[in-house]
C-alpha positions in Angstrom: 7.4 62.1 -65.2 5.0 59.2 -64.6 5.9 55.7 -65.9 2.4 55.4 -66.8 0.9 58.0 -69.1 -3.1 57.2 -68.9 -4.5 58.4 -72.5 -8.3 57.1 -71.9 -10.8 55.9 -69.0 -14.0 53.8 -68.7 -16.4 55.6 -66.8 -18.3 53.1 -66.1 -15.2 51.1 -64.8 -12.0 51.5 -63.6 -10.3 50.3 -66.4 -7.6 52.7 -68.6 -5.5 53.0 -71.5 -2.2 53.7 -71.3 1.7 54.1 -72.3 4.2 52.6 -70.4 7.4 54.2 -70.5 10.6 51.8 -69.8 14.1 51.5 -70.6 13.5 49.5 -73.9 10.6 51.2 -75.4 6.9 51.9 -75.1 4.2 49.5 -73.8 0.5 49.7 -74.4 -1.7 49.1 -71.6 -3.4 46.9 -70.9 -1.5 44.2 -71.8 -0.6 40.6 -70.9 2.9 39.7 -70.4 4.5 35.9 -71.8 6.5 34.2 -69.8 10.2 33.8 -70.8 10.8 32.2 -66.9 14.6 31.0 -67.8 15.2 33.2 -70.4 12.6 32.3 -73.5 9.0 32.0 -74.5 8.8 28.1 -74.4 9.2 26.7 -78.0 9.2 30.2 -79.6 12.0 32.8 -80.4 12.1 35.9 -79.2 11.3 37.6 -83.0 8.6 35.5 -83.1 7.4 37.1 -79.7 7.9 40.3 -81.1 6.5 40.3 -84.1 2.7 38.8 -82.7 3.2 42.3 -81.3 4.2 41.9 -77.4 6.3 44.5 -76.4 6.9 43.4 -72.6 8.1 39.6 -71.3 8.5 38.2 -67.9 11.7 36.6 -67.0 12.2 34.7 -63.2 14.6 35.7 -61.1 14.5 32.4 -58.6 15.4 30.3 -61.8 18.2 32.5 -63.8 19.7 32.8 -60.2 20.0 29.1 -60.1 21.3 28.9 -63.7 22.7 30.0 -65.6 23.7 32.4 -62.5 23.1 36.5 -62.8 26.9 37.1 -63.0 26.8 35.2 -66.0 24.4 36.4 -67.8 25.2 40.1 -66.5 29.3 39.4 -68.0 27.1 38.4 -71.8 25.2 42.0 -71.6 22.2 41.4 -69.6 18.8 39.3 -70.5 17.8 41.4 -73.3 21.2 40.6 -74.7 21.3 36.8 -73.2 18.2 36.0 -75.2 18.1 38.7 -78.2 15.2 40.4 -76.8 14.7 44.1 -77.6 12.0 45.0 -76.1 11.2 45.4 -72.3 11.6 42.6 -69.2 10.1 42.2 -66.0 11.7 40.1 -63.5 9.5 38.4 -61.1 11.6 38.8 -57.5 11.4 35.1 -56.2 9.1 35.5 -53.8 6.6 33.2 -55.6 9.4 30.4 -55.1 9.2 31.0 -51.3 5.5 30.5 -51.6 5.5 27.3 -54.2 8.9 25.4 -52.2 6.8 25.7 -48.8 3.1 25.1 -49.7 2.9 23.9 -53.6 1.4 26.1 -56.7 -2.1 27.6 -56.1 -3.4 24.8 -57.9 -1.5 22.1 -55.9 -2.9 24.2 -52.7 -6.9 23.9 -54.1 -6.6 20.3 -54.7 -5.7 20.0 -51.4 -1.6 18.8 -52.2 1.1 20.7 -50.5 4.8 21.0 -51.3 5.4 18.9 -54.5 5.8 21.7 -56.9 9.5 20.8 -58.6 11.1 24.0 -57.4 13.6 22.5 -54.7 12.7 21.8 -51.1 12.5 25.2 -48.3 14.7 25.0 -45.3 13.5 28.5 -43.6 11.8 31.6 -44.0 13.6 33.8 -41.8 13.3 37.5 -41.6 16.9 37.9 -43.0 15.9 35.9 -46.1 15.2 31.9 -47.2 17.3 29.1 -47.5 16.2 26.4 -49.7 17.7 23.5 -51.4 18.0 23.8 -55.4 16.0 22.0 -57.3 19.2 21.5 -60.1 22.1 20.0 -57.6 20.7 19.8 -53.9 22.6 22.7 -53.1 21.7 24.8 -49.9 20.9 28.5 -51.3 19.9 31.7 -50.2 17.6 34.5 -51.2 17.1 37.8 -49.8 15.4 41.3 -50.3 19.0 42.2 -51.2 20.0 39.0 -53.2 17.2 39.1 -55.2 17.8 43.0 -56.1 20.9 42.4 -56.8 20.1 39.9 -59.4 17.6 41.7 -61.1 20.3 44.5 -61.6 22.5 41.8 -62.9 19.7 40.6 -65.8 19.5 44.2 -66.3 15.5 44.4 -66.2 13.3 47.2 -67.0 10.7 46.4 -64.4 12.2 45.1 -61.0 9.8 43.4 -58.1 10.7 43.5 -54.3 11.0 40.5 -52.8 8.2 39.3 -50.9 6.5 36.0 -49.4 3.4 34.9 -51.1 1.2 33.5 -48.6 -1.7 30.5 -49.2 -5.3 30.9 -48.5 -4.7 27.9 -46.1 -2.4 29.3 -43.4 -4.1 31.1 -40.3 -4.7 34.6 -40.3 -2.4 35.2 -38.2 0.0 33.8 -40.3 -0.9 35.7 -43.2 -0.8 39.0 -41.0 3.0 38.1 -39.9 4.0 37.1 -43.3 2.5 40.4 -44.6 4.4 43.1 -42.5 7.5 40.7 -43.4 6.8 41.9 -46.6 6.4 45.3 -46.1 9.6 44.9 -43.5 11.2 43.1 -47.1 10.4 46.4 -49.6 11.7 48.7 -47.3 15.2 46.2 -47.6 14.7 46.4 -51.6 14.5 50.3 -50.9 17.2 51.1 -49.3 19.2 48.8 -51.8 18.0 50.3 -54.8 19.0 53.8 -53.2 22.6 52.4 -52.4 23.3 50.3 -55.8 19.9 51.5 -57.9 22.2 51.2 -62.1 19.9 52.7 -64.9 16.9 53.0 -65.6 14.6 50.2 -64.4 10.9 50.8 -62.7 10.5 49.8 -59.5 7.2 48.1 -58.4 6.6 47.0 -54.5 3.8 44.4 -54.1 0.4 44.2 -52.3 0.1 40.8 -49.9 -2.9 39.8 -47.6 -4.5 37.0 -48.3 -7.9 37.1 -48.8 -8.5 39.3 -45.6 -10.1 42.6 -46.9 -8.1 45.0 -43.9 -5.3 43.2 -44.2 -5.0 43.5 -48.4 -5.9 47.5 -47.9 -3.1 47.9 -45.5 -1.1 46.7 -47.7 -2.0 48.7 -50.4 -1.3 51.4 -48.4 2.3 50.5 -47.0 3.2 49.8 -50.5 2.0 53.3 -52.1 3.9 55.2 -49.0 7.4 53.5 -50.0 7.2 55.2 -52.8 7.7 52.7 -55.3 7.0 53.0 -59.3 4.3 50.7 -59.7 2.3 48.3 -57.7 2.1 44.9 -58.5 -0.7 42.6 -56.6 0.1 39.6 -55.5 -0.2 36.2 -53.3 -2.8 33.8 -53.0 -6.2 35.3 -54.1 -8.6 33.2 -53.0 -10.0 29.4 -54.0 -12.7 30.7 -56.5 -12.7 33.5 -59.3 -15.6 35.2 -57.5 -13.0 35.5 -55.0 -10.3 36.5 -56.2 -12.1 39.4 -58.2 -13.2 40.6 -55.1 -9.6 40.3 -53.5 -8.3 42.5 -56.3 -11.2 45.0 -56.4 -10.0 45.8 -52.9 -6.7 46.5 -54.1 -7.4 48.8 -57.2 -10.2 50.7 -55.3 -7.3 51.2 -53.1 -5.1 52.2 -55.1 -8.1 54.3 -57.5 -7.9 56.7 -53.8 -3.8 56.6 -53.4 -2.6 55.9 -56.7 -4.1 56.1 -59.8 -1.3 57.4 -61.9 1.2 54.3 -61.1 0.6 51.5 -63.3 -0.7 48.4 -61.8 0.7 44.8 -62.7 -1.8 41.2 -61.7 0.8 38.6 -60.3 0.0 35.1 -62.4 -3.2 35.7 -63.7 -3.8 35.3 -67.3 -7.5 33.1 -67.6 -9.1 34.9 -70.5 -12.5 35.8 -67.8 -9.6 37.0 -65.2 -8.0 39.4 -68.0 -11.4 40.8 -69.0 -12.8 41.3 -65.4 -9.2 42.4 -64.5 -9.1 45.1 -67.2 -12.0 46.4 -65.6 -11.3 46.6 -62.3 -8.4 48.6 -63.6 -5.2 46.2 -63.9 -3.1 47.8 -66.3 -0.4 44.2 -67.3 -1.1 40.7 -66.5 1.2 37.4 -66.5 0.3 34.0 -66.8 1.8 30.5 -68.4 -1.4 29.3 -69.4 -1.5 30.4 -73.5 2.2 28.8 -73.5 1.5 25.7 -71.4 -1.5 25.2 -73.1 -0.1 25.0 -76.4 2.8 22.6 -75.6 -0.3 20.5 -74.1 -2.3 20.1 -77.2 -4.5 22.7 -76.7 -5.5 25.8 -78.5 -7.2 28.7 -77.3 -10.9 29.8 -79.2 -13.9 31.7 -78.5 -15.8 29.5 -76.6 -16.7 30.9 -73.0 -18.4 27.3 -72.0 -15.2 25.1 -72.3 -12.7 28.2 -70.4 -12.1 28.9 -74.2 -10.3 26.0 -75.0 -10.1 23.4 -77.6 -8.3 20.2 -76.5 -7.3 19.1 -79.8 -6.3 15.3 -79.2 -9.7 14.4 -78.8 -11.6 12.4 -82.0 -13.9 15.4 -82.6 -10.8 16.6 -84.2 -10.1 14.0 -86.0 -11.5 14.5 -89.2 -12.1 18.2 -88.4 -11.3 20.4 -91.8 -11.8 23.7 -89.8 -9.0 26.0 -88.7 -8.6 26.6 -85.2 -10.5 29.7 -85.6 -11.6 31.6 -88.7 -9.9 34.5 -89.9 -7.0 34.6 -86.9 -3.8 35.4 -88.3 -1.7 33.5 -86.3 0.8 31.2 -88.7 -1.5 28.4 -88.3 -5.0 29.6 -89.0 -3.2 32.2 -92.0 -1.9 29.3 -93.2 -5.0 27.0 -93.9 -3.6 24.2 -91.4 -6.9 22.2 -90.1 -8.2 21.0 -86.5 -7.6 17.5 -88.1 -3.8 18.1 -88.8 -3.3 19.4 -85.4 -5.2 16.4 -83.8 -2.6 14.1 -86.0 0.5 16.2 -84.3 -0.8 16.3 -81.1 -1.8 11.9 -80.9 1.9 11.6 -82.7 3.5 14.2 -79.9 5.0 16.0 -82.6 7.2 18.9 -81.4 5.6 21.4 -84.2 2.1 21.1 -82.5 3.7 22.9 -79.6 5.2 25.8 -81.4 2.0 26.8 -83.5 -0.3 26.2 -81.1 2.1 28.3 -79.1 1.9 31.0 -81.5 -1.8 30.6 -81.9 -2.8 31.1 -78.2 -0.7 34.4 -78.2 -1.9 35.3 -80.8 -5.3 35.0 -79.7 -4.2 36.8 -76.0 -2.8 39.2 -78.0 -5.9 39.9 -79.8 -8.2 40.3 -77.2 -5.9 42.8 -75.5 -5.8 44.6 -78.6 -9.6 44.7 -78.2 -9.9 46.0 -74.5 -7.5 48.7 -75.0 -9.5 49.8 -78.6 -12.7 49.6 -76.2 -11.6 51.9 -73.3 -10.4 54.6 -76.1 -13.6 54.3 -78.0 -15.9 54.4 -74.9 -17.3 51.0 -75.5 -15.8 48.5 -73.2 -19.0 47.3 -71.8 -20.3 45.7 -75.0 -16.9 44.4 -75.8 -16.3 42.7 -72.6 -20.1 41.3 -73.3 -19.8 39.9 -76.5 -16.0 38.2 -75.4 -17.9 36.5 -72.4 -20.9 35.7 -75.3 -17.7 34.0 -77.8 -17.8 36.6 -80.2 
């Protein structure tokens, strides 16, 4: 049986509705994923993730490996257990690490910085694995196709990634090209081990590299549909602009539209309220992103305004005096409960620790929402004016 069960379809797009089926429950589709990257949802608990109505979280396997250490949290009952979460996890593989150790975030690579992300230094890439130094003690580590899968078996996830090397839009081609069939060389590792030590009943999903070379990105696609894998995730580097990075996944998903369609689709890091709304309709099924939580521990709340990326930097004096709620009429804890633009511009000035938390909860609540939305669009057959009117603010 499919993991995916697609219940409705935009014709004019490729974007569908769905059911995803895992280990610990039902997910509807499309939906964005939180981070909980060492084991929580920064600032939040995990029945207060719940109960804005996310059913799926994203926990990192590069970090937990570091600490508190997979055997660990494997001899307490798992994640779900570890951090009293009920519903279902995916664990990112560590192959973003790889990318992030060697050549800086994606935002450290367009501002032209390179290697000062936090996460440790790398020592090699090698086709065995990587060695890097830990960001915690200095140690020298390593991480492989079969480390990394053996870890995620540890945290007991419901949604496992291979591991895989997430190449910048900077390197040469050729580079890119090398690093790719690595990649592919890396799933068929993460293959064969799941085969061999495969416990329960966890997805498997194999993921599409190649830059922002077009031939490169469908052979991809192709070499990670023939594995055989559950789902397909997209990810790496996308490109410098969103025009290019749409374009980078479009390749993909018309791809996978031809080899695929049934097996769900997951976008790597990618959680800009344009990128989920262009990404639901080029038929991205689950999304993950810090940006609602980081924002919110930043002072910043996300709103319905298209001309400032949707968000309301809430330290600034405009706020100051500001009776309004952060938006009419949400019903996250701090809108329902009557607090004011000018209260949160007091917490944020004072760095009050509570500013985080409810503007937490407010920006999930608002990602949560709009999800909510595009999947009610798709069913009803009216995505296209839906997607318009969230571009227009509304």
């Amino acid at each position: 049986m499919p993991a995916l069960r697609i219940i409705a379809r935009d014709p004019a797009t490729r974007a569908r509705a769905g059911v995803l089926a895992t280990a610990h429950g039902e997910v509807a589709t499309p939906a964005f994923v939180p981070l909980a990257t060492r084991g929580s949802i920064r600032t939040l608990t995990a029945p207060e993730v719940a109960a804005l109505g996310y059913e799926l979280v994203l926990g990192n396997t590069f970090h937990l490996f570091l600490a508190p250490g997979g055997e660990l949290i494997e001899s307490l009952g798992g994640l779900h257990r570890f951090m009293g979460w009920g519903g279902a996890i995916i664990t990112d593989s560590g192959g973003f690490q790889v990318f992030s150790m060697g050549h800086g975030t994606v935002a450290d690579e367009i501002k032209g910085r390179r290697g000062i992300s936090g996460e440790g230094s790398i020592l090699a890439i090698e086709e065995e694995g990587v060695r890097f130094r830990s960001y915690i003690d200095g140690s020298e580590r390593y991480l492989s196709p079969e480390t990394s899968m053996a870890v995620q078996a540890q945290l007991a996830s419901d949604i496992v990634l291979a591991f895989d090397e997430c190449t910048p839009f900077h390197v040469p081609r050729e580079y890119t090209e090398r690093s790719t069939e690595r990649t592919h060389r890396w799933l068929a590792r993460c293959m064969r081990w799941r085969e061999e030590h495969a416990r329960g009943s966890s997805l498997f999903y194999g993921i599409v590299q190649g830059g922002v070379y077009e031939d490169l990105r469908i052979a991809s696609t192709e070499a990670t549909c023939a594995s055989g894998c559950d789902g397909i995730a997209i990810g790496g580097s996308l490109g410098q602009e969103k025009a290019q990075m749409h374009e980078v996944v479009d390749w993909s998903t018309r791809e996978l539209e031809r080899l695929a369609p049934e097996r769900p689709r997951h976008l790597l890091g990618i959680g800009e309220i344009d990128d989920l709304i262009r990404g639901v309709e080029l038929g991205i099924d689950s999304f993950d992103c810090a940006m609602p939580t980081r924002l919110g521990r930043h002072g910043t709340a996300l709103v319905p305004d298209p001309a400032n990326r949707w968000r309301l930097a809430l330290d600034r004096p405009a706020s100051r005096a500001d009776k309004r709620p952060l938006i009419e009429g949400c019903p996250c804890p701090a809108c329902a409960g009557g607090l004011s633009r000018a209260y949160f511009n007091h917490l944020v000035r004072s760095g009050e620790q509570t500013a985080g938390h409810l503007l937490t909860l407010h920006n999930l609540t608002f990602v949560a929402t709009l999800m909510a939305r595009l999947r009610a669009a798709i069913v009803d057959g009216t995505l296209a004016s839906e997607a318009a009117a969230m571009r227009a603010g509304r």
